[in-house]
LUMLUMDREN-2810 file (N, C-alpha, C; in Angstrom, 1 decimal):
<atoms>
<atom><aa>X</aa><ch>A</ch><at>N</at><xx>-23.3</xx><yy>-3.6</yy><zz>42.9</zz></atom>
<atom><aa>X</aa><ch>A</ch><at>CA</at><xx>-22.5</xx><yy>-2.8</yy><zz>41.9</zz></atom>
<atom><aa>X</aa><ch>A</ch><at>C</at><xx>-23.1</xx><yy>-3.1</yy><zz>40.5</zz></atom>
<atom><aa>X</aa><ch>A</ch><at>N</at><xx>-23.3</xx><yy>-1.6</yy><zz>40.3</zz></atom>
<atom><aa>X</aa><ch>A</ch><at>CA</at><xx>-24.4</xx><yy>-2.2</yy><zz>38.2</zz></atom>
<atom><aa>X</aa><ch>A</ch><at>C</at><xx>-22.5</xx><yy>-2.2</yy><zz>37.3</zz></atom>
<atom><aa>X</aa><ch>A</ch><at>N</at><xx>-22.8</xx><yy>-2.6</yy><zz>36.1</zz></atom>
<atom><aa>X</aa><ch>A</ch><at>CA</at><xx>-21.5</xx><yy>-2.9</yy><zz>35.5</zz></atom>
<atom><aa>X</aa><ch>A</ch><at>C</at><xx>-22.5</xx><yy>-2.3</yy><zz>34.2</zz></atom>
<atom><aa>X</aa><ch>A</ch><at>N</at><xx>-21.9</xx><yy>-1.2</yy><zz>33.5</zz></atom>
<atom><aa>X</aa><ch>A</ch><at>CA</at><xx>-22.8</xx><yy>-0.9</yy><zz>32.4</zz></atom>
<atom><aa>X</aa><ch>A</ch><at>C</at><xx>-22.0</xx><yy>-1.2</yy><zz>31.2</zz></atom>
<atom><aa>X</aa><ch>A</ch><at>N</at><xx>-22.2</xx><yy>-1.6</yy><zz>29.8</zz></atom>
<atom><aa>X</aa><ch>A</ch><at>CA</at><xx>-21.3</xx><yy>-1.5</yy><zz>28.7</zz></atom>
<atom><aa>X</aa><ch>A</ch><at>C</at><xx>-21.5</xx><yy>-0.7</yy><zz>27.8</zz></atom>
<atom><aa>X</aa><ch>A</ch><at>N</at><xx>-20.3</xx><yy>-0.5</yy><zz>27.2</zz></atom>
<atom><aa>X</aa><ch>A</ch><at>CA</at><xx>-20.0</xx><yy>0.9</yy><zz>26.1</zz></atom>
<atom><aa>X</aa><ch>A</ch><at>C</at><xx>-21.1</xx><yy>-0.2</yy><zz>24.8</zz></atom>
<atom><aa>X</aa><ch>A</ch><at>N</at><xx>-21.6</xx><yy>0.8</yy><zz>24.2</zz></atom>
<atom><aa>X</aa><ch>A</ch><at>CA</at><xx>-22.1</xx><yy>0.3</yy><zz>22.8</zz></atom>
<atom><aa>X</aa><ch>A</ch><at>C</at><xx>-21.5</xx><yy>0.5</yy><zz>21.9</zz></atom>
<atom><aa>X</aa><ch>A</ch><at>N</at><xx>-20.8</xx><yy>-0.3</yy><zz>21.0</zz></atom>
<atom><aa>X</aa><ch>A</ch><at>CA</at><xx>-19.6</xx><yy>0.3</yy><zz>19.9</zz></atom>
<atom><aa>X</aa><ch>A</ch><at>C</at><xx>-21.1</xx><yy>1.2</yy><zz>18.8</zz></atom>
<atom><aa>X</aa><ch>A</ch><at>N</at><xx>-20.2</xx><yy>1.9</yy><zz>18.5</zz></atom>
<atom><aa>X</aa><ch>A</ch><at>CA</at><xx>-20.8</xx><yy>2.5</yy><zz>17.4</zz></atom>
<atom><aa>X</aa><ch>A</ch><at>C</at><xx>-20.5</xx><yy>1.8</yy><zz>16.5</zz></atom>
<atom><aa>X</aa><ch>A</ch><at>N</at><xx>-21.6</xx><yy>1.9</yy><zz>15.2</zz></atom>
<atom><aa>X</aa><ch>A</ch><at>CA</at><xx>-21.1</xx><yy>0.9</yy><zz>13.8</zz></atom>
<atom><aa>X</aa><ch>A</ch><at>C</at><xx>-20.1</xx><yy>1.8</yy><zz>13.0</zz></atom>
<atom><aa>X</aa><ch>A</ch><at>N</at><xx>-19.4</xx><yy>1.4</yy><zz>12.2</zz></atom>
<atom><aa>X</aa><ch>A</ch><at>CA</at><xx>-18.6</xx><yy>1.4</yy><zz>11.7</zz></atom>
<atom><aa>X</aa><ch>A</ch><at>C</at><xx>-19.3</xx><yy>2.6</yy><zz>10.8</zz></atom>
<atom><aa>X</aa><ch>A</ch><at>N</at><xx>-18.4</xx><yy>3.6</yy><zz>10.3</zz></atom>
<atom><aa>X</aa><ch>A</ch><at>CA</at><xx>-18.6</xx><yy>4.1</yy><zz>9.1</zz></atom>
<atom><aa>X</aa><ch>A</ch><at>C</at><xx>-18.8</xx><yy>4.1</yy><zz>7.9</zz></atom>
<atom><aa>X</aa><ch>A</ch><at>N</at><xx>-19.7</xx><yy>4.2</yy><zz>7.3</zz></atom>
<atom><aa>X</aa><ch>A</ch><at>CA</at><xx>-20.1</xx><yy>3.8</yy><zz>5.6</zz></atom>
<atom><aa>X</aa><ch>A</ch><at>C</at><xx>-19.1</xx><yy>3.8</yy><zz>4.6</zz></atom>
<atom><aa>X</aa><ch>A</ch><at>N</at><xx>-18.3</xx><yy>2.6</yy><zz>4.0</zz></atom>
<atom><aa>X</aa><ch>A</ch><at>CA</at><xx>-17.3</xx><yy>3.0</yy><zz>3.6</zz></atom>
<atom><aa>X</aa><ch>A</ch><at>C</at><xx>-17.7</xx><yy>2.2</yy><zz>2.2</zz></atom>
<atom><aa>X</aa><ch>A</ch><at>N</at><xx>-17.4</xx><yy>3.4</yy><zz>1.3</zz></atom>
<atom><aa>X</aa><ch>A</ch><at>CA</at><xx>-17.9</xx><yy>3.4</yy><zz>-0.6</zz></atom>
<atom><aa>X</aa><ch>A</ch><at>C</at><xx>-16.5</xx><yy>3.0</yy><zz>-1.6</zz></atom>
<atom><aa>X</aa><ch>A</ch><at>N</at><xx>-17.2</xx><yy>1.9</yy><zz>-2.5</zz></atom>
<atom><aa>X</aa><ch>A</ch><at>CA</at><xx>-15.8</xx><yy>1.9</yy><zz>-3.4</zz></atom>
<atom><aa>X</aa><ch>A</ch><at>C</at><xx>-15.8</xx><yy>3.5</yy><zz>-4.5</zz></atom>
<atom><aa>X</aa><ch>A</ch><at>N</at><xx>-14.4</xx><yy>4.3</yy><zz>-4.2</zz></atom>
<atom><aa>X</aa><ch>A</ch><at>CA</at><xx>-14.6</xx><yy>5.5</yy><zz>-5.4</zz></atom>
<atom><aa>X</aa><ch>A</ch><at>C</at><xx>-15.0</xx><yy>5.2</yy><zz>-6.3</zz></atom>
<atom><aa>X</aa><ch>A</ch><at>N</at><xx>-14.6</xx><yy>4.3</yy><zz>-7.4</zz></atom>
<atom><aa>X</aa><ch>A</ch><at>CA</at><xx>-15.1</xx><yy>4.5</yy><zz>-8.5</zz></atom>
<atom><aa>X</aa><ch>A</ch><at>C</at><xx>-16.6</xx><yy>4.6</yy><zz>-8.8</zz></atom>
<atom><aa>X</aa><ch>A</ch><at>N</at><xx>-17.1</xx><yy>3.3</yy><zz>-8.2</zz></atom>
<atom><aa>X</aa><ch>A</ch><at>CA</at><xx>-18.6</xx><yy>2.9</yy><zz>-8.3</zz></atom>
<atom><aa>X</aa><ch>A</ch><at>C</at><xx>-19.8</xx><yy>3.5</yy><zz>-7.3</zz></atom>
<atom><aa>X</aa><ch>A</ch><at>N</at><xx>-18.8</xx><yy>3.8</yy><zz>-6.3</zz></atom>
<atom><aa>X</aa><ch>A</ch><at>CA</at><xx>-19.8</xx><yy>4.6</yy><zz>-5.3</zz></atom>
<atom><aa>X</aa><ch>A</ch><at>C</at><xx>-20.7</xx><yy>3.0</yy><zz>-4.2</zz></atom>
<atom><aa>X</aa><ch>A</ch><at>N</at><xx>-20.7</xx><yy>2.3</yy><zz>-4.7</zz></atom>
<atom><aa>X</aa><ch>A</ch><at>CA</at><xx>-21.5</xx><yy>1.0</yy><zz>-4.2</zz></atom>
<atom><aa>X</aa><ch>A</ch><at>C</at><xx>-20.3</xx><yy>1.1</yy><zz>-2.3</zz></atom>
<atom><aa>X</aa><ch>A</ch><at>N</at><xx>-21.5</xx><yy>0.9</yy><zz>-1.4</zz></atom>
<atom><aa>X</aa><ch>A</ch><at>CA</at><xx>-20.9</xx><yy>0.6</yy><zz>-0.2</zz></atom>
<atom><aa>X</aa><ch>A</ch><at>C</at><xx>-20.4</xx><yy>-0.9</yy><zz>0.2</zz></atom>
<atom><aa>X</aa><ch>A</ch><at>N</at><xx>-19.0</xx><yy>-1.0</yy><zz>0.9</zz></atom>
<atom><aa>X</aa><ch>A</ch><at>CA</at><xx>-18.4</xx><yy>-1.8</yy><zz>0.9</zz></atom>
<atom><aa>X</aa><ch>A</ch><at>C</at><xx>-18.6</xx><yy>-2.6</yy><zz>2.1</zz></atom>
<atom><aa>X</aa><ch>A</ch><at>N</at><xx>-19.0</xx><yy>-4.0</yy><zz>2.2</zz></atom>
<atom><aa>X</aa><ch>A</ch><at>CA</at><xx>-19.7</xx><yy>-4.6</yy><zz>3.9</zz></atom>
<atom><aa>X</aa><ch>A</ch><at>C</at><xx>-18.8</xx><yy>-5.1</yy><zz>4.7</zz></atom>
<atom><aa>X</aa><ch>A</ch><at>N</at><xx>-19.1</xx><yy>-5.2</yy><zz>5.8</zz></atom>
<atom><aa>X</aa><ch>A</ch><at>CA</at><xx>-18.0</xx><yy>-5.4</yy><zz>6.6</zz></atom>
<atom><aa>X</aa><ch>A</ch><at>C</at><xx>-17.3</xx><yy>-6.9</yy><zz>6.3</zz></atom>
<atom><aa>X</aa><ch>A</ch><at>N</at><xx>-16.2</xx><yy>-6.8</yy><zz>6.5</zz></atom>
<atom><aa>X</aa><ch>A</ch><at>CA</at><xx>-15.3</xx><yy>-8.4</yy><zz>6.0</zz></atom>
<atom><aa>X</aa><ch>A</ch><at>C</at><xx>-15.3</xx><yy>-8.4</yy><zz>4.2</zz></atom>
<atom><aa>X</aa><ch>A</ch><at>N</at><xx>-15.4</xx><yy>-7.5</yy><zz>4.1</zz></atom>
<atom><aa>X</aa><ch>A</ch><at>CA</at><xx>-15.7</xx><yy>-8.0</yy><zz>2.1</zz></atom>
<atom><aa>X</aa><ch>A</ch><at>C</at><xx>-13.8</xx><yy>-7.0</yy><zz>2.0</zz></atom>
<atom><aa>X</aa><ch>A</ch><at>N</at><xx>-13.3</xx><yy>-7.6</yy><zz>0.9</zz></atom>
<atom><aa>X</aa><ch>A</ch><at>CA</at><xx>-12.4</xx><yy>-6.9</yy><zz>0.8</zz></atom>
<atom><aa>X</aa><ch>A</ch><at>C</at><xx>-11.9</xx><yy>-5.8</yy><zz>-0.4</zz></atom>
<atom><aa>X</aa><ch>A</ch><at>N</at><xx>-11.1</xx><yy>-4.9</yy><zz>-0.2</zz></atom>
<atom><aa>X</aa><ch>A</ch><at>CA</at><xx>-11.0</xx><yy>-3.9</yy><zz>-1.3</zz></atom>
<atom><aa>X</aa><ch>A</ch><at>C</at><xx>-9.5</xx><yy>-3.2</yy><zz>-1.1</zz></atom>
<atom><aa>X</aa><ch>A</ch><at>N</at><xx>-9.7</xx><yy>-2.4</yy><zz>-2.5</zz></atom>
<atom><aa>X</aa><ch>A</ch><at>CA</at><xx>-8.0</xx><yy>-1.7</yy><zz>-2.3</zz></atom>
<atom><aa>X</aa><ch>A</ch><at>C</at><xx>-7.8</xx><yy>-0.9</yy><zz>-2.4</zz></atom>
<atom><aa>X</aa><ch>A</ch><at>N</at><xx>-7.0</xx><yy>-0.3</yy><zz>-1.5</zz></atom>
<atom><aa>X</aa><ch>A</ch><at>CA</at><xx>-6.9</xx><yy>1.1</yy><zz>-0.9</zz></atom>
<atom><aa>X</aa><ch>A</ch><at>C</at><xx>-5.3</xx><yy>2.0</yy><zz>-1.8</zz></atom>
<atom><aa>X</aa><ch>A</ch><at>N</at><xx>-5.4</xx><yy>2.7</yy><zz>-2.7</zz></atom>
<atom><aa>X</aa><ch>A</ch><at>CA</at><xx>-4.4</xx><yy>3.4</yy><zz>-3.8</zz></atom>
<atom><aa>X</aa><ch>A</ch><at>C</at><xx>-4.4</xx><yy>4.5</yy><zz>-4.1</zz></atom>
<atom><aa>X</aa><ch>A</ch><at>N</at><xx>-3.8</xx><yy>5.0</yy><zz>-3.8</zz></atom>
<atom><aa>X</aa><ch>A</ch><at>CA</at><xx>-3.7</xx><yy>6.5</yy><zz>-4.3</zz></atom>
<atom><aa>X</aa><ch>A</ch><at>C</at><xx>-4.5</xx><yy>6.9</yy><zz>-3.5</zz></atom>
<atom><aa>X</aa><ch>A</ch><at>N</at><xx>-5.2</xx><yy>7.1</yy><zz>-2.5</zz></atom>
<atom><aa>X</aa><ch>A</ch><at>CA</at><xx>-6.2</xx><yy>7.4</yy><zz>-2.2</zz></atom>
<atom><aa>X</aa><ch>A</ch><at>C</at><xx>-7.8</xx><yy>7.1</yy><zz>-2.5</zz></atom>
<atom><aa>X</aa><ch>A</ch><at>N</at><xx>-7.8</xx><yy>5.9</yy><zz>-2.9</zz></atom>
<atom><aa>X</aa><ch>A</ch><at>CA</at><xx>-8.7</xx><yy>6.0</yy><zz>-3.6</zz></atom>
<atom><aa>X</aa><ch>A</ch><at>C</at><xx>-8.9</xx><yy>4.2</yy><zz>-2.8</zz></atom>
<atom><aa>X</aa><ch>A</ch><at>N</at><xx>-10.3</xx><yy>3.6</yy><zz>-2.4</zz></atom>
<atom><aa>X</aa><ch>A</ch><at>CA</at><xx>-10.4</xx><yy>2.8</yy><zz>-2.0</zz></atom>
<atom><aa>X</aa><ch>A</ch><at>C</at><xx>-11.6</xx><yy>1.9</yy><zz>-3.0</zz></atom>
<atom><aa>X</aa><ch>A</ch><at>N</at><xx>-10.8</xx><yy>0.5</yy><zz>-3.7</zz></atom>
<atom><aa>X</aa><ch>A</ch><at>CA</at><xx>-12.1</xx><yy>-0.1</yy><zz>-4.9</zz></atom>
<atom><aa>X</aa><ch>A</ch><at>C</at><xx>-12.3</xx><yy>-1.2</yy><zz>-4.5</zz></atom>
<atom><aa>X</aa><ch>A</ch><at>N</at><xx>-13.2</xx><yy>-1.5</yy><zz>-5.0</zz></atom>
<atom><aa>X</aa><ch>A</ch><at>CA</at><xx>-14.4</xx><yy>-2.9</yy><zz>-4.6</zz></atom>
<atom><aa>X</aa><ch>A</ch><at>C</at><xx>-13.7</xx><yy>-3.9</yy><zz>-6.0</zz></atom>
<atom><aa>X</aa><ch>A</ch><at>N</at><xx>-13.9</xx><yy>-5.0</yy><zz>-5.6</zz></atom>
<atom><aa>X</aa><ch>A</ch><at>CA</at><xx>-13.2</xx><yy>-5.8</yy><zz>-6.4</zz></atom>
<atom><aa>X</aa><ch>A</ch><at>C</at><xx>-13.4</xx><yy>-6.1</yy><zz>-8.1</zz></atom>
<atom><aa>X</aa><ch>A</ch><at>N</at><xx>-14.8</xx><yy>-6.1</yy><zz>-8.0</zz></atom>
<atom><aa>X</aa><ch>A</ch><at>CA</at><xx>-15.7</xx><yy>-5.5</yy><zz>-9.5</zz></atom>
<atom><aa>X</aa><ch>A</ch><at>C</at><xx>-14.7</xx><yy>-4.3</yy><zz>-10.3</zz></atom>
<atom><aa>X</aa><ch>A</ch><at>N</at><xx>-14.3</xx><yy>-3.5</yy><zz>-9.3</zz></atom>
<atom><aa>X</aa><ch>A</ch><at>CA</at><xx>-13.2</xx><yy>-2.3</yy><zz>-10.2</zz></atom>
<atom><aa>X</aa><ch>A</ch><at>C</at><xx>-12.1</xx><yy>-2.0</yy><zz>-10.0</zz></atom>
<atom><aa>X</aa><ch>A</ch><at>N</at><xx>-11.7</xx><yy>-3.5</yy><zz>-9.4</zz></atom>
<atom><aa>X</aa><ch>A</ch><at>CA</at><xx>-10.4</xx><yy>-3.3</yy><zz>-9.7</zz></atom>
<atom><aa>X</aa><ch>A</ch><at>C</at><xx>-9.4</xx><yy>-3.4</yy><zz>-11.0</zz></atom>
<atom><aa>X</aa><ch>A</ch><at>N</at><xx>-10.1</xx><yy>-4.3</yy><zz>-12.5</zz></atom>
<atom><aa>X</aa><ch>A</ch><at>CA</at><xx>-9.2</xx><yy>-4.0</yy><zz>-13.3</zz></atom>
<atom><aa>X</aa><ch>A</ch><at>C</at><xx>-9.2</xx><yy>-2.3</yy><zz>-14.0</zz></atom>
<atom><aa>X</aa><ch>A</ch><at>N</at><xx>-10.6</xx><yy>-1.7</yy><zz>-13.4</zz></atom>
<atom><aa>X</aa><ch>A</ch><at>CA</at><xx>-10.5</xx><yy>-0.2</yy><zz>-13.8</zz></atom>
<atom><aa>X</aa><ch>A</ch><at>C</at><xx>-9.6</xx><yy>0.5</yy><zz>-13.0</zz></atom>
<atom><aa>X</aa><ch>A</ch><at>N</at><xx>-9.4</xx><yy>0.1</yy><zz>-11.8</zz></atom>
<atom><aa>X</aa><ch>A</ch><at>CA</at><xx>-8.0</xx><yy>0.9</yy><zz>-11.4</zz></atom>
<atom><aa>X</aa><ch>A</ch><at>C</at><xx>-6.6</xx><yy>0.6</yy><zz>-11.9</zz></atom>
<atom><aa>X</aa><ch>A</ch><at>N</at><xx>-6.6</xx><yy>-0.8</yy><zz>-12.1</zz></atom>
<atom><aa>X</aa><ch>A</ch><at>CA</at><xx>-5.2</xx><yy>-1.0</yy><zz>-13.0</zz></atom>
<atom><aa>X</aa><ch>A</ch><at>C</at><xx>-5.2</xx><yy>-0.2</yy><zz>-14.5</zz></atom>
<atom><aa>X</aa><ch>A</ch><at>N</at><xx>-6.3</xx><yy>-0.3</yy><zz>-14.7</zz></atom>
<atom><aa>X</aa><ch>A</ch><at>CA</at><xx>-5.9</xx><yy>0.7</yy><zz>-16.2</zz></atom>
<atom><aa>X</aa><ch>A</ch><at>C</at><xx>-5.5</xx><yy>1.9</yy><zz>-15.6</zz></atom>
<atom><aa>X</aa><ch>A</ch><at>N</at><xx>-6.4</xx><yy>3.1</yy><zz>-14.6</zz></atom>
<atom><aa>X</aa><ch>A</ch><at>CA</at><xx>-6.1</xx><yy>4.6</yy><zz>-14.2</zz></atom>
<atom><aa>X</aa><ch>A</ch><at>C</at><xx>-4.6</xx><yy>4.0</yy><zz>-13.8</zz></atom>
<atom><aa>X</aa><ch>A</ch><at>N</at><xx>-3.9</xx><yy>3.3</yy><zz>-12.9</zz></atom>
<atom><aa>X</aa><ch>A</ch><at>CA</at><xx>-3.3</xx><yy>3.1</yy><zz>-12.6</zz></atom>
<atom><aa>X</aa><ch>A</ch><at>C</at><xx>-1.5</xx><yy>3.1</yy><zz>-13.6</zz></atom>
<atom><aa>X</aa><ch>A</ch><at>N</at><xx>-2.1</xx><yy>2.6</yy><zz>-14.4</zz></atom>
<atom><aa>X</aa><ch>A</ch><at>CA</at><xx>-0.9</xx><yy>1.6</yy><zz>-15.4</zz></atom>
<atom><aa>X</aa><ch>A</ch><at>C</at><xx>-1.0</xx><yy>2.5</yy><zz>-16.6</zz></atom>
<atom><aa>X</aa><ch>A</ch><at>N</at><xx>-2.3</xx><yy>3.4</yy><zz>-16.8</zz></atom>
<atom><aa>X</aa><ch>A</ch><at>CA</at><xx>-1.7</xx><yy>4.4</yy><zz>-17.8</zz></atom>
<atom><aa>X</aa><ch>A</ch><at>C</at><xx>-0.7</xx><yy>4.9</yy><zz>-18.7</zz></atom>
<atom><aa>X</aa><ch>A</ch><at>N</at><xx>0.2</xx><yy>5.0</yy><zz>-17.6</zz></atom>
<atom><aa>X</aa><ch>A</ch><at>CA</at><xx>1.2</xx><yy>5.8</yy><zz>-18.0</zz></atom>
<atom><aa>X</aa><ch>A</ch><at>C</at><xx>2.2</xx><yy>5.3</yy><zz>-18.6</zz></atom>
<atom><aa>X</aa><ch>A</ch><at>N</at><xx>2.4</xx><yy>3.5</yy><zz>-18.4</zz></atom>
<atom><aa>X</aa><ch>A</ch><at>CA</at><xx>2.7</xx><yy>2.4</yy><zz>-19.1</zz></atom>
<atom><aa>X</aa><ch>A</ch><at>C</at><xx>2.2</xx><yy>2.0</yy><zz>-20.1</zz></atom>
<atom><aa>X</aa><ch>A</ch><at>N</at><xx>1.3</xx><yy>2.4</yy><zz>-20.9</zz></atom>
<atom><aa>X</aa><ch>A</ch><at>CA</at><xx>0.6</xx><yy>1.8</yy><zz>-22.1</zz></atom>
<atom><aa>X</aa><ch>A</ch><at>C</at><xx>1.3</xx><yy>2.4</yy><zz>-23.3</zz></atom>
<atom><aa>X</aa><ch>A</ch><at>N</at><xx>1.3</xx><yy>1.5</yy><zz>-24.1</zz></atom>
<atom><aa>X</aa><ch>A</ch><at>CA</at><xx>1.8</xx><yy>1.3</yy><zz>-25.3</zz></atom>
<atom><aa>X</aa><ch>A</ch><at>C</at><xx>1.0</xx><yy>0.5</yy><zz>-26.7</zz></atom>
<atom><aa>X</aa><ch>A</ch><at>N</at><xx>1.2</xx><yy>1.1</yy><zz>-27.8</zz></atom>
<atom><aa>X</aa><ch>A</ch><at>CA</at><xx>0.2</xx><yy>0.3</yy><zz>-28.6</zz></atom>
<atom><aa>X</aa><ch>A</ch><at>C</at><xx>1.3</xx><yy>-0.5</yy><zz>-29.2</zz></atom>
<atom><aa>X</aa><ch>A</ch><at>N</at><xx>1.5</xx><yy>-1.4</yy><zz>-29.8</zz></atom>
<atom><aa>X</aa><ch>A</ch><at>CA</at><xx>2.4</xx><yy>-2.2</yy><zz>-30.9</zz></atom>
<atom><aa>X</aa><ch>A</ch><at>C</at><xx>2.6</xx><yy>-1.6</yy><zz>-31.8</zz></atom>
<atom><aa>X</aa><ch>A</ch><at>N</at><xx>3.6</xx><yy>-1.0</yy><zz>-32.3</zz></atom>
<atom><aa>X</aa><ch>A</ch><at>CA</at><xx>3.8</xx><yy>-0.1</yy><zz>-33.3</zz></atom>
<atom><aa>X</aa><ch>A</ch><at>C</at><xx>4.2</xx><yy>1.1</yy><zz>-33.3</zz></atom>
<atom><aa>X</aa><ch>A</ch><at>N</at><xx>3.2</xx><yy>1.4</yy><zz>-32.2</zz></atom>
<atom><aa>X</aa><ch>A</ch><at>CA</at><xx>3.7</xx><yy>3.0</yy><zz>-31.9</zz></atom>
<atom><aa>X</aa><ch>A</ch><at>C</at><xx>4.0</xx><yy>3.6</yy><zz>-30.6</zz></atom>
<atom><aa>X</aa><ch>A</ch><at>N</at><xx>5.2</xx><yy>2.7</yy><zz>-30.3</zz></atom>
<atom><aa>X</aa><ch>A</ch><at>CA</at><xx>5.5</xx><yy>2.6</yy><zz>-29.3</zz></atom>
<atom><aa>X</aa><ch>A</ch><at>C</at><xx>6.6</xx><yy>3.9</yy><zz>-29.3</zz></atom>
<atom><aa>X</aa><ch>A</ch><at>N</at><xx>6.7</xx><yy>4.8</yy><zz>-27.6</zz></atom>
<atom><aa>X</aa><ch>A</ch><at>CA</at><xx>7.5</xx><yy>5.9</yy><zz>-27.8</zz></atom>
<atom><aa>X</aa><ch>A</ch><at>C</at><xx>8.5</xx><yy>5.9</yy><zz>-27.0</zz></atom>
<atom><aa>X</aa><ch>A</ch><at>N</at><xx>9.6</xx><yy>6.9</yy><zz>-28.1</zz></atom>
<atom><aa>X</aa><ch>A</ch><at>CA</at><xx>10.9</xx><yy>6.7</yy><zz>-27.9</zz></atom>
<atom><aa>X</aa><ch>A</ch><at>C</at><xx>11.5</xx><yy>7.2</yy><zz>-27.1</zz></atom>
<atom><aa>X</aa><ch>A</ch><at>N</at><xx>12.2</xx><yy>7.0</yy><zz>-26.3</zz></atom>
<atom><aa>X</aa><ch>A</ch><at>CA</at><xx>12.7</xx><yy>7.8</yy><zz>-25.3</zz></atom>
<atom><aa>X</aa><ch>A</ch><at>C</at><xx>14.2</xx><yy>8.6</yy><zz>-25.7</zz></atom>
</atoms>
């Protein structure tokens, strides 16, 4: 009796959005809004992210 095995296929090329750089397997990143970043950009996603939170000292708006 032959016993044959499945070959996994590799995994899919998977890119941080902002930077476009491909992300390797076991490396970690974060997955928001749809949008998946490498750790290099993640304080650029907290800025897109926290936008809407920002405030300058002084001119801060009133609700």
């Amino acid at each position: 009796m032959f016993y044959t095995t499945r070959r996994q296929r590799p995994p899919a090329v998977l890119r941080c959005t902002l930077c476009g750089r491909e992300l390797l397997l076991g490396e970690e990143y974060w997955a928001c809004s749809g949008s998946r970043v490498c750790a290099g950009c993640l304080p650029e996603l907290a800025r897109q992210e926290l936008a809407p939170c920002r405030e300058i000292y002084g001119e801060e708006r009133t609700l």
